[in-house]
C-alpha positions in Angstrom: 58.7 62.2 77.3 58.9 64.5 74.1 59.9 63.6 70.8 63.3 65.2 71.3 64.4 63.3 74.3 63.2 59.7 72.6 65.1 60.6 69.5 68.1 61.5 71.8 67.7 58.2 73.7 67.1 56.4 70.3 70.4 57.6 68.1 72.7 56.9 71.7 71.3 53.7 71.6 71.2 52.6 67.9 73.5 49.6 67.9 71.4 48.3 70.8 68.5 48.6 69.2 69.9 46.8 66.2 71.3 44.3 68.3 67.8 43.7 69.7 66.0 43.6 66.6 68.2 41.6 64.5 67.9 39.2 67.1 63.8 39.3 67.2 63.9 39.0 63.7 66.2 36.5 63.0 63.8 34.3 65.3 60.5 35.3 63.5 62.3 34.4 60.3 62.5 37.7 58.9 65.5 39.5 57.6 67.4 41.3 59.8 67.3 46.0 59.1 70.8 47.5 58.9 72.7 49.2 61.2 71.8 52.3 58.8 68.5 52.0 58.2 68.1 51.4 62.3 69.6 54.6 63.1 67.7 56.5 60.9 64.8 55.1 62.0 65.3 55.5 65.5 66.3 59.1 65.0 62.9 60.2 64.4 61.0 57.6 66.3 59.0 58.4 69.3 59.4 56.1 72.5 55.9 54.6 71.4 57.6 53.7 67.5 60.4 51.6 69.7 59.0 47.8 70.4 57.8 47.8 74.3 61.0 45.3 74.5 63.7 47.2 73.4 62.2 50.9 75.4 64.1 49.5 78.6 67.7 48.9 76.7 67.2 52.2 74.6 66.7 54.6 77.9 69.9 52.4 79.7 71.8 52.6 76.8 71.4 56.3 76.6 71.6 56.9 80.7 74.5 55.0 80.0 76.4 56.9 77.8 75.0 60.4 79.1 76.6 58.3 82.5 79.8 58.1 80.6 79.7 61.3 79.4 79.5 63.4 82.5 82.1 61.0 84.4 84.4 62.0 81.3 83.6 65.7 82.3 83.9 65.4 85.8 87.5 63.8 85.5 88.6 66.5 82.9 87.4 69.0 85.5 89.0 67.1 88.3 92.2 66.6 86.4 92.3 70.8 85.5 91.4 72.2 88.5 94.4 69.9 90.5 96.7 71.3 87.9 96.1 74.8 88.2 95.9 74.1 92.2 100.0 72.2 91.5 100.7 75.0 89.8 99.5 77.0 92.0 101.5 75.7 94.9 104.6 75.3 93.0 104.7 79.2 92.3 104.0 80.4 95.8 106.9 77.7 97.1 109.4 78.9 94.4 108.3 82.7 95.7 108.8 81.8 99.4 112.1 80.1 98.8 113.5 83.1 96.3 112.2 85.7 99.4 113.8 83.7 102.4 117.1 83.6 100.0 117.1 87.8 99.5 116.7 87.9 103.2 119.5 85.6 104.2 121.5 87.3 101.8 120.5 91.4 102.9 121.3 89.9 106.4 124.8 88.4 105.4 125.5 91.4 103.1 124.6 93.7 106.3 126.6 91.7 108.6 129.8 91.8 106.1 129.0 96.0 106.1 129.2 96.2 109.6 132.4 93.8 110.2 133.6 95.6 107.4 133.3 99.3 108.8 134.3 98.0 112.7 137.2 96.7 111.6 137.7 99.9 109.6 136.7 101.8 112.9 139.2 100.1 114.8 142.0 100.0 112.6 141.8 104.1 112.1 141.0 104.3 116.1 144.6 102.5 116.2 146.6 104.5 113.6 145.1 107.9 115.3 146.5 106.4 118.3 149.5 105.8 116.8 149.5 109.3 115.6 149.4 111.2 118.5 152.4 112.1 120.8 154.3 112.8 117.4 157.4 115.6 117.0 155.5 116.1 113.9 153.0 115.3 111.3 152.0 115.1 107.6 149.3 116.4 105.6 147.7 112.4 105.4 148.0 112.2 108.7 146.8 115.1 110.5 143.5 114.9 108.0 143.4 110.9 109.1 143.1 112.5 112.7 140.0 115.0 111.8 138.2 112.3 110.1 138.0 110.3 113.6 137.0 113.8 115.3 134.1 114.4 113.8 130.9 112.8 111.4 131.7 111.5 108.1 129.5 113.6 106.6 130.8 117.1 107.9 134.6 116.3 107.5 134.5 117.2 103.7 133.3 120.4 104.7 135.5 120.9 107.8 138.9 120.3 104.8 137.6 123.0 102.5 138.0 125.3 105.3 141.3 124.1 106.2 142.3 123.9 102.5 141.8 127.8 102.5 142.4 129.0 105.7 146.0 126.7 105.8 146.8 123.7 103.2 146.6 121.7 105.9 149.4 123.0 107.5 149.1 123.1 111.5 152.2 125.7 112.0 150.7 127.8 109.5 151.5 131.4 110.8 149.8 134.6 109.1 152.4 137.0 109.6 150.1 139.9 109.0 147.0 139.3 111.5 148.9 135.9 113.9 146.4 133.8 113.1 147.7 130.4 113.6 147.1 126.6 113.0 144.9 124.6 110.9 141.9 126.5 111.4 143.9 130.2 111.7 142.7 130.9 115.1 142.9 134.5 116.0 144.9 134.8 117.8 146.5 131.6 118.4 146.7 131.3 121.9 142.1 130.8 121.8 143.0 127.4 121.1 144.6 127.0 124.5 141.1 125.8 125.4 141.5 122.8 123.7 144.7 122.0 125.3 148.2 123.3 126.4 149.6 121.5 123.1 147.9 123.8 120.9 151.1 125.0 119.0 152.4 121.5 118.0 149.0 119.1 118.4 146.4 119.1 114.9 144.4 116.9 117.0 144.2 120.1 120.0 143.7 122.7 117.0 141.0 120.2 115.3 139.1 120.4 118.7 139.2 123.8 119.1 138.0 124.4 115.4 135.7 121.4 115.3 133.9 123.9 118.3 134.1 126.5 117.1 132.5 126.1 114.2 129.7 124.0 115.8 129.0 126.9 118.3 128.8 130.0 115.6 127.2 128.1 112.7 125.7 124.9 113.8 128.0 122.5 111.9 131.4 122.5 109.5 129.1 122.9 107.0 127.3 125.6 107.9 130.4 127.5 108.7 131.3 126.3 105.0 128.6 128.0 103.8 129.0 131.3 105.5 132.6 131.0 104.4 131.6 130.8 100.4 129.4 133.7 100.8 132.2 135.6 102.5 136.0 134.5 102.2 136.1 134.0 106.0 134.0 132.6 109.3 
């Protein structure tokens, strides 16, 4: 064993030594060393400079406390590790409950959307219902009817044609040319297509517009565009 490893044993292990010795002495009838003086002592003995008595108690004092030592260690180590693995644990739970709650509540708000718009389906299904059959109709109305004739995203382009061609007006009569209705047919009587009601229906004149524009330009608002580029369509 080298002289650092004995002087390692030897400090650990001071107040046994001490222990020891004062004991020895006491019974030889000499005076017992300090504490002090001990430790300094056994700080730069060799395992030879410590009595063959006392070697045993200095190396199991010192495995002792190096014993001590590492089981200190070990439960530090022990005691960080189950944290971090808590915390851990705690993070992913909180995660998995906050991503089941945005699910549950995409699904509800999606379930309110589509009560929401069937109910909104069926009450206009009803009022165009209501609607038809009429002696006459106004402005709100007759667009009401379009907007259940066609997709939602081709009606705004279907009104700005109307807007121009008759303010929404489905007796509107051009003197001039006869074009007639919502959609100024030309002459009138194409919409008869549609239906026999063509003179006094928006819903017959909607049809017949709604097909015509689909057939020469793909869409209301493709025959929205041609009619920008061109005052007509």
């Amino acid at each position: 064993m080298s002289r650092i490893s004995v002087r390692g044993f030897a400090v650990a292990s001071a107040t046994a030594v001490t222990t020891v010795g004062a004991v020895v002495g006491v019974a030889a009838g000499n005076e017992a060393p300090s504490v002090g003086n001990t430790e300094a002592t056994a700080a730069d003995a060799t395992i030879a400079d410590i009595p063959a008595g006392a070697q045993a108690q200095v190396q199991t004092a010192s495995l002792t406390q190096q014993a001590d030592d590492q089981s200190t260690q070990a439960d530090a180590a022990a005691l960080k590790s189950a944290q971090e693995s808590a915390r851990k644990a705690a993070a992913e739970t909180a995660k998995s409950k906050k991503d089941a709650a945005d699910e549950a509540k995409a699904k509800k708000d999606a379930d309110a959307r589509k009560k929401k718009e069937l109910a909104a389906s069926r009450s206009s299904s009803r009022d165009v219902g209501d609607l038809l059959g009429k002696s006459s109709y106004s402005i709100a109305e007759t667009q009401a009817i379009a907007r259940q004739m066609m997709a939602g995203d081709q009606f705004q382009c279907f009104s700005n044609i109307v807007d121009h061609e008759s303010g929404w007006n489905y007796k509107a009569t051009n003197a001039g040319s006869g074009a007639y209705g919502l959609v100024q047919a030309l002459p009138g009587s194409k919409m008869s297509s549609a239906g026999s009601d063509w003179q006094t229906n928006p819903a017959t004149q909607i049809k017949w517009g709604l097909n015509y524009m689909n057939d020469r330009y793909g869409s209301p608002c493709g025959a929205w565009s041609f009619w920008q580029a061109n005052s007509w369509y």
